[in-house]
C-alpha positions as CSV (number, residue, x, y, z in Angstrom):
1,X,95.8,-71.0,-44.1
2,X,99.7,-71.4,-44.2
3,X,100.6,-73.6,-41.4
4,X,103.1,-71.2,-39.8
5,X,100.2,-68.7,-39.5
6,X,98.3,-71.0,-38.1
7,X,100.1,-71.8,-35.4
8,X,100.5,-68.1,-34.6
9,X,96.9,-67.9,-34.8
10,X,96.1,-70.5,-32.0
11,X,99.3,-69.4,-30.4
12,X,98.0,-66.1,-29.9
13,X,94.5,-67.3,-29.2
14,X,95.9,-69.1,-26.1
15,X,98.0,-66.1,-24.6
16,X,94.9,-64.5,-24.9
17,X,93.0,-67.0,-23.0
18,X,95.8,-67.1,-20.5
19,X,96.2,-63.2,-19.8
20,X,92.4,-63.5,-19.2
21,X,92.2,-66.4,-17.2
22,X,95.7,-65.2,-15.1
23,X,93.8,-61.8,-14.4
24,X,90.5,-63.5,-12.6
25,X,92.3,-65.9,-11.0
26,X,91.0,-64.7,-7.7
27,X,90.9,-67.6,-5.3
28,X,92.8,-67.0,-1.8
29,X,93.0,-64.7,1.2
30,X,91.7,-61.2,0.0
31,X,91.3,-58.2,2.9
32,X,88.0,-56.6,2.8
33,X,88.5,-52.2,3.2
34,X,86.0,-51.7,5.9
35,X,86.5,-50.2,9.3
36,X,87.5,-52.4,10.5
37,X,89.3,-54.3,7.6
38,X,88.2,-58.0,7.6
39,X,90.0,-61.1,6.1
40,X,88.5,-62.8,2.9
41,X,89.2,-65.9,1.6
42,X,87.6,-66.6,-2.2
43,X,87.1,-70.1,-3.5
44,X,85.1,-71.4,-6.5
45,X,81.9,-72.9,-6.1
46,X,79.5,-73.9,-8.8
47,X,81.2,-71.1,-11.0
48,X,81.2,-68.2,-8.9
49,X,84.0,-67.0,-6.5
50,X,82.0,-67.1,-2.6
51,X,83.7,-64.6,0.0
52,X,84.1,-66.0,3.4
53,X,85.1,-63.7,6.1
54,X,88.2,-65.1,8.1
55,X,87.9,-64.9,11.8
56,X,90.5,-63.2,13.2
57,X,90.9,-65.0,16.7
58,X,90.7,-68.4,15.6
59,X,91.6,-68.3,11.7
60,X,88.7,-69.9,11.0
61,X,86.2,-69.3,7.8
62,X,82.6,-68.1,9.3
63,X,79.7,-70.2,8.1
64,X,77.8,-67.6,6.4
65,X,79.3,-66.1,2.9
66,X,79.7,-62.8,2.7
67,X,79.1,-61.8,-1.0
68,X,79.4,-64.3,-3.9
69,X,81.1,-62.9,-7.2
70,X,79.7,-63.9,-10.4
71,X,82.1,-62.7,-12.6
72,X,79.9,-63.7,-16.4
73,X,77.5,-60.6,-15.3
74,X,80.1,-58.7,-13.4
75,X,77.9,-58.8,-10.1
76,X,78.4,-59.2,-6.6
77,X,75.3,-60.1,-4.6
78,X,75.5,-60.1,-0.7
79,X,72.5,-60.1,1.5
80,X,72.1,-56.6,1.0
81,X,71.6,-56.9,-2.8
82,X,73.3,-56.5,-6.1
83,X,76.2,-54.8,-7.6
84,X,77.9,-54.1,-10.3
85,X,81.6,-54.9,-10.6
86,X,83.2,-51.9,-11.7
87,X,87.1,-53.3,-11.5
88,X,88.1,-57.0,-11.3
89,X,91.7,-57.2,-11.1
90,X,94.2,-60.0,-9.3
91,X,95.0,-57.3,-6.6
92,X,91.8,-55.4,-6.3
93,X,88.2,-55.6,-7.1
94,X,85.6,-52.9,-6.4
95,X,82.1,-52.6,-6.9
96,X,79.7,-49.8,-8.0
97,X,78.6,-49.2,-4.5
98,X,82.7,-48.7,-4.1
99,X,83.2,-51.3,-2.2
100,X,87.2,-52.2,-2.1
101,X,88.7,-55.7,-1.4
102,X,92.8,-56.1,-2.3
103,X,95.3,-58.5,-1.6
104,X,98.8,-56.8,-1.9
105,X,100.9,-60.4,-2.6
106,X,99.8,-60.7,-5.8
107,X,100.2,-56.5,-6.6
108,X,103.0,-57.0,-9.7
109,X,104.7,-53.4,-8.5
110,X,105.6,-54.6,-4.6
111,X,102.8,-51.9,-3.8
112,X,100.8,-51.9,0.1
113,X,97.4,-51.0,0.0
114,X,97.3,-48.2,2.5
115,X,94.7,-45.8,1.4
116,X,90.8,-47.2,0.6
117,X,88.7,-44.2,1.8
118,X,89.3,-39.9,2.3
119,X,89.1,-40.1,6.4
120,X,90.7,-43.5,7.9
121,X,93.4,-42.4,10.4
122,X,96.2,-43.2,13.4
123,X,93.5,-44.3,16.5
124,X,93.7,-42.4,18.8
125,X,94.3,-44.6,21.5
126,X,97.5,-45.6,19.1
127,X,98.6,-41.8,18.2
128,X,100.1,-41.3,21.7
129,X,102.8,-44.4,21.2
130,X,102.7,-44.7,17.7
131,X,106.8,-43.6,17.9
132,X,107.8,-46.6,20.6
133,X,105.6,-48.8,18.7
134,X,107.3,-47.9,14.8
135,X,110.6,-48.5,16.9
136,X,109.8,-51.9,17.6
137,X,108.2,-53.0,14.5
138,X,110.9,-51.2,11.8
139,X,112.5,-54.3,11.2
140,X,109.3,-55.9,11.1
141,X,107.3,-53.5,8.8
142,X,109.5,-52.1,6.8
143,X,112.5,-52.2,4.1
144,X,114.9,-49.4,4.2
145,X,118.2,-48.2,3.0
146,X,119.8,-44.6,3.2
147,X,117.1,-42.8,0.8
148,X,113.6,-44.6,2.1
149,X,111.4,-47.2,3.5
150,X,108.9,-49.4,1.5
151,X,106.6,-51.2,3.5
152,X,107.4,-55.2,3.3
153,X,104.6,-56.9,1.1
154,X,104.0,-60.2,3.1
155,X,102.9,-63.7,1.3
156,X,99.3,-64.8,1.6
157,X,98.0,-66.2,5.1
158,X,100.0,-63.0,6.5
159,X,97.0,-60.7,6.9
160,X,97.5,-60.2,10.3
161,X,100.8,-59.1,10.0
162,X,99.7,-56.9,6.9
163,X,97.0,-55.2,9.1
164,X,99.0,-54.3,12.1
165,X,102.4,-52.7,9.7
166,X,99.2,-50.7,8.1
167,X,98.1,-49.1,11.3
168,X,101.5,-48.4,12.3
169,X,103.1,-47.1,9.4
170,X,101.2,-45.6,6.4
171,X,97.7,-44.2,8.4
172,X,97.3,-40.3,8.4
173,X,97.8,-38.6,11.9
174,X,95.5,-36.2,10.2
175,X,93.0,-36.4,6.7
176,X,91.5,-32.5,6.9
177,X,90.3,-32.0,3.2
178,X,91.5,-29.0,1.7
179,X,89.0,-26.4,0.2
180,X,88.9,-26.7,-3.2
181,X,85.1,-25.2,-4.4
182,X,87.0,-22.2,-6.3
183,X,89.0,-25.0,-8.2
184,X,85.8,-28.0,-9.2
185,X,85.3,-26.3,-12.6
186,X,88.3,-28.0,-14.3
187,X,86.4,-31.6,-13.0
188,X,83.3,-33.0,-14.2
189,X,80.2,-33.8,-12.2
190,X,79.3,-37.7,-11.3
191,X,80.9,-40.6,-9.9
192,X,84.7,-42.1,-10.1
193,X,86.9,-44.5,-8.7
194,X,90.5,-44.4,-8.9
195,X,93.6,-46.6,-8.4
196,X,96.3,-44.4,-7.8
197,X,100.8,-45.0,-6.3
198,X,101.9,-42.5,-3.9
199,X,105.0,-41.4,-1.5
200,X,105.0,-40.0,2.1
201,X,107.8,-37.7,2.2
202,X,109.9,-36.9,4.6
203,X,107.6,-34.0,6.1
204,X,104.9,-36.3,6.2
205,X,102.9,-35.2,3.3
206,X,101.5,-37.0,0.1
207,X,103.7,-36.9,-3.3
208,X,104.1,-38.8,-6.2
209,X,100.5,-39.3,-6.8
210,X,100.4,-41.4,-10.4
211,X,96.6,-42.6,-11.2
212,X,97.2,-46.3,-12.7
213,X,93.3,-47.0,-13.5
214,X,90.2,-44.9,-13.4
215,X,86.5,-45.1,-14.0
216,X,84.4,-43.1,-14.2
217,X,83.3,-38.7,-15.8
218,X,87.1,-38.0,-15.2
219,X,90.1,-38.6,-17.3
220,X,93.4,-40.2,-15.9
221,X,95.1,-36.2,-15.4
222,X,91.6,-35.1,-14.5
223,X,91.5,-37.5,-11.7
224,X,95.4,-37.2,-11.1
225,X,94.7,-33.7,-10.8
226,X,91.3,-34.0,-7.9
227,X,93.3,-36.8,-6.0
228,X,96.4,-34.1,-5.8
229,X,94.2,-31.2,-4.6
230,X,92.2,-32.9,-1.7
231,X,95.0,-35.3,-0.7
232,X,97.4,-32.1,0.1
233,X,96.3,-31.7,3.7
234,X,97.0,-35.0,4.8
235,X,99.2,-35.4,7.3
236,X,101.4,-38.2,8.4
237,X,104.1,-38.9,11.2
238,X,107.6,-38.0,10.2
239,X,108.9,-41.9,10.0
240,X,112.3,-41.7,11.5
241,X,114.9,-44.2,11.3
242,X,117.5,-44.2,13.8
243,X,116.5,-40.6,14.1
244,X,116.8,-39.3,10.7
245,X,113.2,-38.5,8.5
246,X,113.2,-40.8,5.8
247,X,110.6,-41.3,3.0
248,X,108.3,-44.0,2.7
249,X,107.6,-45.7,-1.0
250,X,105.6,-48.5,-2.5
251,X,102.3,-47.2,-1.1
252,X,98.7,-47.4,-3.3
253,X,95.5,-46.8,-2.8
254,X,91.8,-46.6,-3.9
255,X,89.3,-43.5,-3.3
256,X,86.0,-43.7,-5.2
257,X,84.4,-40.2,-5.1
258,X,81.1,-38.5,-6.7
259,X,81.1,-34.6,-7.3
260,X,78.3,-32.9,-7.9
261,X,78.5,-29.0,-9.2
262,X,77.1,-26.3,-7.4
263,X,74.9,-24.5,-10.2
């Protein structure tokens, strides 16, 4: 083999090896999409990645682990069994039993995780001073010129933080699904998952939906399509900004879903 080809060879070999490595590289502080959402940290132990929940009053990593990733058999295995990992990305990982930890630091777009499930909303102990309280956190939060808002993606060991600008700014007031039975023959039956960008506008509705990964009996404008019919009737708060409705950007989210056909 001619040297120069050669050394393209192993030259490509290792940028191979290095996309791959880059892309698993998933020790540090993850947040875990429950209800609540938890803190994670990942770290390497005897090959696997093992989750430790973060307390959230002391900062202290619990005893107990959580789930431990084995990432040559693409399982997770917790106390409540096995599971297949269905995604492994540096920002996100999700399991077949859709499952969703993220960590928005390491998202290449500058995109805030701020939608993991179809009903997760504004509490409503929050709702009635969710104005005063996006007054005082704006320049906190958020990143704005004359046109929009994005939502400030904070550095790792900022969870906290990362938590409270969720709750405040980009949670639905209100998630009622639309209707869309007369509309589920252009989708197939069974289950998906997708990882999908979106807007608020400034009427507080969804727009800009673009799908970036899915899994699953649908195709990208199949599941670009579904997420666009049941995410029309959320609702959001009109985000106002020195008392002008402005849009807010950067947003992303996961939904996992399984439809099943009425025959």
């Amino acid at each position: 083999m001619p040297l120069i080809i050669r050394v393209l060879f192993i030259s490509s070999l290792l940028i191979s090896q290095y996309v791959i490595t880059s892309d698993k590289s998933l020790e540090g502080n993850w947040i875990g999409a429950s209800n609540p959402e938890i803190i994670i940290n990942l770290s390497i132990q005897d090959d696997n990645f093992v989750a430790y929940e973060i307390d959230f009053g002391t900062n202290q990593m619990k005893e107990e682990p959580l789930f431990i990733l084995n990432l040559k058999n693409n399982l997770s295995q917790s106390p409540d069994g096995k599971s297949e990992l269905v995604l492994i990305k540096e920002d996100t990982l999700i399991n077949s039993d859709g499952q969703i930890i993220y960590r928005d630091y390491r998202n290449k777009k500058n995109k805030m995780m701020c939608m993991t499930d179809w009903s997760s909303k504004v509490p409503q102990s929050m709702l009635i001073r969710l104005d005063e309280l996006r007054v005082t956190a704006a320049r906190h939060c958020l990143e704005c010129n004359q046109e929009a808002c994005s939502m400030k993606i904070w550095p790792q060991g900022s969870e906290k933080e990362v938590l409270l600008c969720k709750r405040i700014f980009c949670q639905p007031v209100d998630t009622i699904k639309r209707n869309i039975l007369g509309e589920l023959d252009k989708f197939p039956s069974g289950r998906n998952y997708a990882v999908f960008y979106y807007s608020i506008s400034k009427d507080g509705k969804i727009k800009d939906i673009e799908v970036q990964e899915n899994i699953g009996s649908m195709n990208k404008n199949q599941a670009n399509l579904y997420l666009n019919l049941m995410l029309r009737s959320h609702r959001y708060k009109t985000l106002l900004i020195e008392n002008n409705p402005i849009e807010l950007t950067n947003l992303r989210g996961v939904i996992n879903w399984k439809l099943e056909r009425r025959q």
